[in-house]
C-alpha angles and dihedrals in degrees: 000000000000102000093185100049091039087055096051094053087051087052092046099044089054096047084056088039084055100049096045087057090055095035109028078178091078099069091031094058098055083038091058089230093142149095123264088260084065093248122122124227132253098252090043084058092047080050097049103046105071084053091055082049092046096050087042097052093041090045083053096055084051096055096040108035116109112250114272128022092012096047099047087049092056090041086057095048090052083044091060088045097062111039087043092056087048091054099043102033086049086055095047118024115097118266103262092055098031095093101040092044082053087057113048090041083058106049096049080051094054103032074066094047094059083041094057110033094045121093126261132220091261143038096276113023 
């Protein structure tokens, strides 16, 4: 396991998680879940928000788990986030943002993946 880049996903992940939160229009807008002023309904924000929390939360077990059991668990947590975004986003999400919602599901997952299947510096990371 690689306990630094898996740290700094997880980072990563919570800081988005955050701002979603706050902004649920930054994850409406590249999700194409907006009007055609650019701007995201009510109902759409109230959507958005518990999946902010949840990155957030789940970008926060990254960062603080201790190394080993802990941290693969919530590796694996964050692992099931985000394929199962990419599979249901890419079933759901209008046309225009389908393909680029996919992918960006898919490269946090994998960028955990590697994280998590490479080998550390020492037995048990």
């Amino acid at each position: 396991m690689k306990v630094g880049l898996l740290r700094a996903v997880g980072a990563a992940t919570a800081v988005y998680g955050i701002a979603v939160t706050a902004l649920p229009d930054l994850l409406a807008r590249p999700s194409g879940l907006v009007n055609d002023e650019g701007k995201s309904e009510s109902a759409t924000r109230i959507s958005l928000r518990p999946l902010g929390w949840r990155d957030a939360a789940s970008g926060l077990a990254m960062v603080f788990a201790p190394a080993g059991p802990a941290l693969r668990t919530a590796v694996c947590v964050r692992l099931a986030a985000d394929f199962g975004d990419a599979v249901l986003l890419g079933a759901t999400l209008p046309d225009r943002a389908r393909k680029k919602a996919v992918a960006v599901s898919v490269g946090w997952g994998a960028l955990s993946l590697v994280g998590l299947l490479a080998k550390g510096r020492r037995q048990g990371d």
